[in-house]
C-alpha positions as CSV (number, residue, x, y, z in Angstrom):
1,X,0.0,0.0,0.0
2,X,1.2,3.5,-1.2
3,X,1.7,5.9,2.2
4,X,-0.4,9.0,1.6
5,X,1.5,11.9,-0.2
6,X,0.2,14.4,2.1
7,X,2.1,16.7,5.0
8,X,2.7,14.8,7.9
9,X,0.1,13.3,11.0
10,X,-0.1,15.1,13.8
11,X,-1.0,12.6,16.5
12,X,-2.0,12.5,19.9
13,X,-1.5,8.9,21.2
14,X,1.6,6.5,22.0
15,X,4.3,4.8,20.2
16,X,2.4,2.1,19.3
17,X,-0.3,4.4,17.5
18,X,2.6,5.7,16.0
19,X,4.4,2.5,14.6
20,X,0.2,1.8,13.1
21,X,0.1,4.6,11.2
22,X,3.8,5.2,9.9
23,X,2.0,2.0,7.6
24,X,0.0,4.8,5.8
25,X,1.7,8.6,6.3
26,X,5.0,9.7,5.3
27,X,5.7,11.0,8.5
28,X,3.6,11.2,12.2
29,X,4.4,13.8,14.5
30,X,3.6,12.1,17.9
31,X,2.5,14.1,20.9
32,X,1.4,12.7,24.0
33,X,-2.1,15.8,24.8
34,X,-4.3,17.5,22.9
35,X,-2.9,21.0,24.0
36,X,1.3,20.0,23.0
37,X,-1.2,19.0,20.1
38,X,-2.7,22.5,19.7
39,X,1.0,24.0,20.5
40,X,2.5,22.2,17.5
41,X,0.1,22.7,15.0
42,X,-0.4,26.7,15.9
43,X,3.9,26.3,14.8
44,X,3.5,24.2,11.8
45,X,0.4,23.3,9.4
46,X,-0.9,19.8,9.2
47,X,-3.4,18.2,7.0
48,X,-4.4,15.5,9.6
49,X,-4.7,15.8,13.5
50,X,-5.8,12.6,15.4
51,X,-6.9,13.8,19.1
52,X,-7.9,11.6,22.0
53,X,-10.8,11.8,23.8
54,X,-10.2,10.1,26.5
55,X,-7.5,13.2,27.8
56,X,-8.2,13.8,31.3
57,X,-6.1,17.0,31.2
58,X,-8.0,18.8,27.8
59,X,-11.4,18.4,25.7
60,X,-10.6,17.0,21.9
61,X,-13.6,19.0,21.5
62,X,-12.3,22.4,22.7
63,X,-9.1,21.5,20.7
64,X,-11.0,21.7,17.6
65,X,-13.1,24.4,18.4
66,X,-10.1,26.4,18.8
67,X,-9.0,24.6,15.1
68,X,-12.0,25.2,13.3
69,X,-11.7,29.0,14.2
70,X,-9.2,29.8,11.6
71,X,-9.0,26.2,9.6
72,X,-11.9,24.7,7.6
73,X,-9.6,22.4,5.7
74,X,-7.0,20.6,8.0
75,X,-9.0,17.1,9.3
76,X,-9.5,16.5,12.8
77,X,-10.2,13.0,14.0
78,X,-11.1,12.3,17.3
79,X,-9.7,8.8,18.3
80,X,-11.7,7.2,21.3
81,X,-11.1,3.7,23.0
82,X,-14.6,1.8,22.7
């Protein structure tokens, strides 16, 4: 399978996330809350953002509130644990 030829994944999650989907994007930028999350991508732009819901320290949610202010286009996934 061809990795997707887009900017890098900006990911909150753990190495193992990580090691999943280096199988599909170029590059994953791994970050370990939603607000180092929110910190990197107000430095650098990213196509993709996978947040986790299940952060007891910030709201996915508010995260892409604050997103969806300025950016229509980047996509936001919200990964939760089922």
């Amino acid at each position: 399978m061809n990795k997707l030829e887009n900017p890098p994944l900006l990911l909150v999650g753990n190495q193992i996330e990580e090691l999943y989907f280096k199988n599909y994007f170029k590059e994953v930028e791994l970050v370990k809350s939603n607000s180092e999350a929110l910190s990197l991508y107000n430095q650098n732009s990213f196509f993709t953002i996978f947040l986790d819901s299940d952060s007891q320290q910030d709201n996915a949610f508010d995260i892409c509130k604050q997103i969806r202010e300025n950016d229509k286009k980047t996509v936001i996934v919200i990964l939760a644990d089922i």
